[in-house]
C-alpha positions in Angstrom: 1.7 -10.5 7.2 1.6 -10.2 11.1 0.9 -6.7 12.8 1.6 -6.5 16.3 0.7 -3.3 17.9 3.6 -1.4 19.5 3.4 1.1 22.3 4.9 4.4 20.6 8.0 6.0 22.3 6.9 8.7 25.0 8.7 11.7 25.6 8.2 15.5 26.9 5.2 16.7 25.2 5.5 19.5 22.6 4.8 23.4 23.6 1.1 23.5 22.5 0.4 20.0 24.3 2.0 21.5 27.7 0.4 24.7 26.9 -3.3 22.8 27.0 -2.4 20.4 29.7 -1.8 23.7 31.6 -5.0 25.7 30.9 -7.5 22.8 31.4 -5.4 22.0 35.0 -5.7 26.0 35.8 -9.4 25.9 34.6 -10.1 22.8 36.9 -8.5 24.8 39.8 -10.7 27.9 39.1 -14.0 25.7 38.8 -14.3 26.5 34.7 -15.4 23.7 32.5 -12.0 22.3 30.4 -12.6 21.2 26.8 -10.7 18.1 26.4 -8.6 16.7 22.9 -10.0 14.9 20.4 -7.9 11.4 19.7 -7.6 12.4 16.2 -6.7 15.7 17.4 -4.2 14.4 19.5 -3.0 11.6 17.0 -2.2 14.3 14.6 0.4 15.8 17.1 2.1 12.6 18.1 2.7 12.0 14.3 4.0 15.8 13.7 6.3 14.9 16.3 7.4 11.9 14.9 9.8 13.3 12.0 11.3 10.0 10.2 7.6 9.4 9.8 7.0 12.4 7.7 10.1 12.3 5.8 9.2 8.7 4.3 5.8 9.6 3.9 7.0 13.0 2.0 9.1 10.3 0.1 6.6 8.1 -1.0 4.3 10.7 -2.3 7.0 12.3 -4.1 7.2 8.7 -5.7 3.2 9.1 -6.5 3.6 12.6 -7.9 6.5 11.6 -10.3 4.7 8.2 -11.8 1.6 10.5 -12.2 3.8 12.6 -14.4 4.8 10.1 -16.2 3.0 10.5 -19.6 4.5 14.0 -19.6 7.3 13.2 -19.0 7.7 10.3 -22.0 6.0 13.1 -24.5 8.1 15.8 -24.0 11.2 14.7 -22.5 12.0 11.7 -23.4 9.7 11.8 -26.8 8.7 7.7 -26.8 6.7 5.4 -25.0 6.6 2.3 -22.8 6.5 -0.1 -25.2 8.2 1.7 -28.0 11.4 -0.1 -29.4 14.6 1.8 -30.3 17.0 -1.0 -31.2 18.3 0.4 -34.7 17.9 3.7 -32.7 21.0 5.9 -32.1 21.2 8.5 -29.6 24.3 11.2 -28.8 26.0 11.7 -25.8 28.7 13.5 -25.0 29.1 14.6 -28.6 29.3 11.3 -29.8 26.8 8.9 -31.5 26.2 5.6 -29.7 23.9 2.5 -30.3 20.9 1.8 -28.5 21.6 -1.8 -28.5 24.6 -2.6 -29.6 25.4 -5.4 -31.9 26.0 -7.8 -29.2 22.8 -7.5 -28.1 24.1 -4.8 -25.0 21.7 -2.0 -24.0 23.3 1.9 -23.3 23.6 2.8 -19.6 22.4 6.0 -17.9 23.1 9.5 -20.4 21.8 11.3 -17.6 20.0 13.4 -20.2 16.6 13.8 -21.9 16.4 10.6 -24.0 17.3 7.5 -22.1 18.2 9.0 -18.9 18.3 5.6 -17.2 19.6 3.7 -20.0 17.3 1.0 -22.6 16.6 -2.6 -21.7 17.3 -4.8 -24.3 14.5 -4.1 -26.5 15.9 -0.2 -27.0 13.0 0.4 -24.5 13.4 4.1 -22.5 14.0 2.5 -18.8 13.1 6.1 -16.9 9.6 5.8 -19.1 8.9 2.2 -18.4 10.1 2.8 -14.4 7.8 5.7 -14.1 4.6 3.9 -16.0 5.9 0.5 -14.0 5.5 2.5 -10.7 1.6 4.0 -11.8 0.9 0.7 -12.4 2.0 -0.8 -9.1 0.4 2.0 -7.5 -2.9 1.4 -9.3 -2.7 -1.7 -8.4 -2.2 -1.6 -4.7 -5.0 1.1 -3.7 -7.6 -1.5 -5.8 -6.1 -4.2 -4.1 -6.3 -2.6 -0.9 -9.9 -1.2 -1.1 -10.8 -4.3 -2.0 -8.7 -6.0 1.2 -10.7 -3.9 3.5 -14.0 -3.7 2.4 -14.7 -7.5 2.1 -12.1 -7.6 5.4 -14.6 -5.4 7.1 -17.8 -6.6 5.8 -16.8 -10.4 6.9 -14.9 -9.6 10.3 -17.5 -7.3 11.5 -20.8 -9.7 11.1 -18.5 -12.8 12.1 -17.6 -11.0 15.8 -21.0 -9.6 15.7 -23.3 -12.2 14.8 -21.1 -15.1 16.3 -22.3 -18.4 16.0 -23.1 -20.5 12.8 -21.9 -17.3 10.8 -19.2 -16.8 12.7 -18.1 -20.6 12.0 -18.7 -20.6 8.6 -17.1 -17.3 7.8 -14.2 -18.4 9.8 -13.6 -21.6 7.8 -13.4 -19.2 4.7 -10.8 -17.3 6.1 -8.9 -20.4 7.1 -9.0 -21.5 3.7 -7.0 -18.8 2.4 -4.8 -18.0 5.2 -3.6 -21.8 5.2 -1.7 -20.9 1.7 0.9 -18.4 2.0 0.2 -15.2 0.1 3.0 -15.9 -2.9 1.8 -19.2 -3.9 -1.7 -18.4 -3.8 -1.0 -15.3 -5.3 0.6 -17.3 -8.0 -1.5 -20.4 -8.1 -4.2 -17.9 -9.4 -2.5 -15.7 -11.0 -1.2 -18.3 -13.7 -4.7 -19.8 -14.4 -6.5 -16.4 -14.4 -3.3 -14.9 -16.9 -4.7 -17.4 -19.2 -8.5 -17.5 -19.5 -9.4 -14.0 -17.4 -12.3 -13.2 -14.6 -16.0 -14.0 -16.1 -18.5 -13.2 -13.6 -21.2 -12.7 -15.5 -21.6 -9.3 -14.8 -18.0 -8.3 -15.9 -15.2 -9.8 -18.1 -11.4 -8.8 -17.6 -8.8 -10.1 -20.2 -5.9 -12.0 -18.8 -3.6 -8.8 -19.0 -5.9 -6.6 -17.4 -4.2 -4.6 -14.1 -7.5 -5.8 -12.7 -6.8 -9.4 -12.6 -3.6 -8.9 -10.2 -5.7 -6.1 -8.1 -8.5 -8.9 -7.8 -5.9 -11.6 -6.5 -4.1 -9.5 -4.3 -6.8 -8.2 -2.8 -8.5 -12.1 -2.4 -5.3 -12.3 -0.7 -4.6 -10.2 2.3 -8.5 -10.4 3.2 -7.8 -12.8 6.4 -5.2 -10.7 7.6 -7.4 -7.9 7.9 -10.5 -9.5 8.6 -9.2 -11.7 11.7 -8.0 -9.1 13.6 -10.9 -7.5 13.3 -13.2 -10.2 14.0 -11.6 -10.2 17.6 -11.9 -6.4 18.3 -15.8 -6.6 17.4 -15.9 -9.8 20.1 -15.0 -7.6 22.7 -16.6 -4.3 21.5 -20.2 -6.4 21.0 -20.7 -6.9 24.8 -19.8 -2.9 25.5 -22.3 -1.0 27.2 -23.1 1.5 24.8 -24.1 -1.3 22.7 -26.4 -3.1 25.0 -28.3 0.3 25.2 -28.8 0.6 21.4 -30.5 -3.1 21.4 -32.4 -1.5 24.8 -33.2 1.3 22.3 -34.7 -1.1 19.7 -31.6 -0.2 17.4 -31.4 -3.2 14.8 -28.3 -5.5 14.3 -27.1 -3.1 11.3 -27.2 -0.2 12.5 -25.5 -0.7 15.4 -22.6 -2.4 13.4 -22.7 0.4 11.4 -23.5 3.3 14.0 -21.9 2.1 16.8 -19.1 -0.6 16.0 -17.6 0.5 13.1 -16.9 4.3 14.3 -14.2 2.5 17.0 -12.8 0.6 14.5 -11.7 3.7 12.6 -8.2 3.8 14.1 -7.3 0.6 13.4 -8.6 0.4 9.8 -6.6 3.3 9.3 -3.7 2.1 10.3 -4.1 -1.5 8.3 -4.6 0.8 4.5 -0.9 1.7 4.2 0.7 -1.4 5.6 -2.0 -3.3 3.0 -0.7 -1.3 0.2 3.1 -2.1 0.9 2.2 -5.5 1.0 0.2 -5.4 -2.0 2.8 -3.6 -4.1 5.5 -6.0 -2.9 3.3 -8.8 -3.8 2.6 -7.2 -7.0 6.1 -6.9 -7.9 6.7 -10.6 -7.0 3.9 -12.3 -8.8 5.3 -10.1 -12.2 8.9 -11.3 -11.7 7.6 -15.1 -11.6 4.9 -13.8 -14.8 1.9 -14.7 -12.9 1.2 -10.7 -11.8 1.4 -7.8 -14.8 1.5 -9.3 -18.3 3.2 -7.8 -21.2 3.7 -5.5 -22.6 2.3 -3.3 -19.4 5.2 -2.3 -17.6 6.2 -3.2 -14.0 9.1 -2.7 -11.4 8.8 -7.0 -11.2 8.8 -7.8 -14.9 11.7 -5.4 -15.5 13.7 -6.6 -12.8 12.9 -10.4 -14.4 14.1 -8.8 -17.8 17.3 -7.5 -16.6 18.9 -10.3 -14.7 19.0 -12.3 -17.9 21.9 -9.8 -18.7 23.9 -9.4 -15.2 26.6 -8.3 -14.7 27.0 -5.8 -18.0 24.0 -4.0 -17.2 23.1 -3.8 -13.7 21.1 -0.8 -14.2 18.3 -3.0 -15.3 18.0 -4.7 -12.4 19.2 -1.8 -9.9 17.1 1.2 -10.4 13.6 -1.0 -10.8 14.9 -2.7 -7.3 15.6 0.7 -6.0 12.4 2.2 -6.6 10.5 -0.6 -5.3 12.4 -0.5 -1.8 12.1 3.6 -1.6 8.3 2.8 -2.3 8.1 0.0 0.3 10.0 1.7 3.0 8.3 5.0 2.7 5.0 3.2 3.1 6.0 0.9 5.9 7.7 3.8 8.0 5.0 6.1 7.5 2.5 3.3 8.7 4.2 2.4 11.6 4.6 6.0 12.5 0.6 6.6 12.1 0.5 3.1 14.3 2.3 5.0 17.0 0.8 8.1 17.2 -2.9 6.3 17.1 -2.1 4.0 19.9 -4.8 4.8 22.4 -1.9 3.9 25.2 0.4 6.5 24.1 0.5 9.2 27.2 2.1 12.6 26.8 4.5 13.2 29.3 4.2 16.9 31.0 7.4 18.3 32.4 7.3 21.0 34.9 
């Protein structure tokens, strides 16, 4: 996963931000102090501006707020669960009675109605139940996988640019270790031996089919993307001014990573949380296609696309709404990152007509 930092697309600055830019430059004429913007402050206004932005972020949390709902949904409109089985099962629609499964072994498409909305799998399992639980588990699954990315990420990147040296070496040798695999087959390579016997640490025990175990190795995973990048901001932020006068100060070597680095990391940790969970709920949904991710019977947008291409082409909905949920999720994400990217570029510059 590579993020390169764009420079956001300028443009005429909105009414308030003219408005401002006016007062303080009237106020400097009249010899009045001017209040400046805060970044944040100003970020928030670039990324009001930027309207596809807000429309894929309005997207993906619509996603959130339906998989949330998903137990009431299954209770009282669709009146079965996840892992419920409904192939002797026979539902009606459009006044007429029709199988589940039928004898051939081929599951009922969409009835765009209460029960099976989205069609069965073929297990006679509801598909709109299993997408929605599918998609709180993914989701579940990428914010532990991503607090866990950044915290270690942090934690390693700022003490290796800080401290430098032997730490800096041995930390970075670490890191090299698991970036030299790509993601997927690391992802994999563990998540096939950990399936089987589960995480013992001594101070906790996860079973093999835990949502932990895949939210541990994703988020093992994606810590040297994170944490190289920003190993090299706290390189150059180390030999800063304001830091030499905290060591002047007597400040010790924590509290000025804590006091004084971190607070100008801020923007671009923010800006690596969403890409880190698009990445760890695509990587989610490809370890449970290949059965190295979410193990059954916990449902998940990979493992039901796996189930459904065993019968393409008569039942392409098994394959096609999973699939289209996970792309909505991934692009609402991705857009809605890039877009808070943009607007917290410290080199976007409000252009003031007039």
């Amino acid at each position: 996963m590579a993020i390169d930092p764009a420079t956001p697309q300028t443009g005429s600055g909105s009414g308030a931000e003219i408005a401002d830019e006016r007062n303080r430059a009237a106020a400097a004429r009249d010899g009045k102090p001017t209040t400046g913007i805060s970044p944040y402050r100003l970020a928030m206004r670039r990324l009001r501006r930027n309207k596809p932005a807000l429309a894929f972020g309005a997207l993906f949390l619509v996603i959130v707020i339906l998989c949330l709902l998903a137990p009431f949904y299954a209770k009282h409109i669709a009146h079965t669960t996840p892992t419920a089985n409904h192939v002797t099962d026979q539902v009606r629609v459009g006044g007429q009675l029709k199988d589940v499964v039928s004898p051939t072994g081929l599951p009922i498409g969409p009835t765009w109605q209460g029960r099976f909305f989205l069609g069965a799998d073929a297990n006679g399992r509801d598909i709109a139940v299993r997408l929605l639980y599918g998609g709180r588990n993914s989701l579940e699954i990428g914010v532990i996988a991503t607090l866990l990315t950044m915290v270690l990420a942090i934690i390693i990147g700022v003490v290796a640019g800080f401290y430098r040296g032997v730490v800096d070496n041995v930390l970075a040798r670490i890191l090299d270790v698991i970036w030299a695999y790509p993601p997927v087959l690391l992802g994999i390579a563990l998540g096939t031996s950990l399936a089987l016997g589960g995480i013992n640490l001594g101070l906790f025990k996860l079973n093999g089919n835990s949502l932990l175990v895949p939210a541990f190795i994703i988020g093992i995973v994606y810590i040297p993307y994170v944490a190289k990048p920003l190993r090299g901001q706290v390189l150059g932020l180390r030999e800063r001014e304001y830091v030499d006068a905290a060591r002047v100060q007597g400040a010790s070597s924590l509290r000025i990573m804590v006091t004084e680095i971190l607070p100008n990391l801020a923007s671009s940790i923010i800006v690596f949380i969403p890409l880190i969970i698009a990445n760890a709920i695509l990587l989610e949904a490809g370890l449970s296609y290949l059965g190295a991710g979410v193990q059954p019977p916990n449902p998940s947008w990979g493992t039901m696309i796996s189930d459904g291409i065993r019968l393409l082409p008569s039942a392409i909905h098994l394959v096609f709404v999973p699939g289209a949920m996970l792309v909505l999720t991934i692009l609402g994400v991705n857009v809605f990152g890039d877009g808070l990217r943009d607007a917290l570029d410290p080199r976007a510059r409000v252009r003031i007509d007039g």
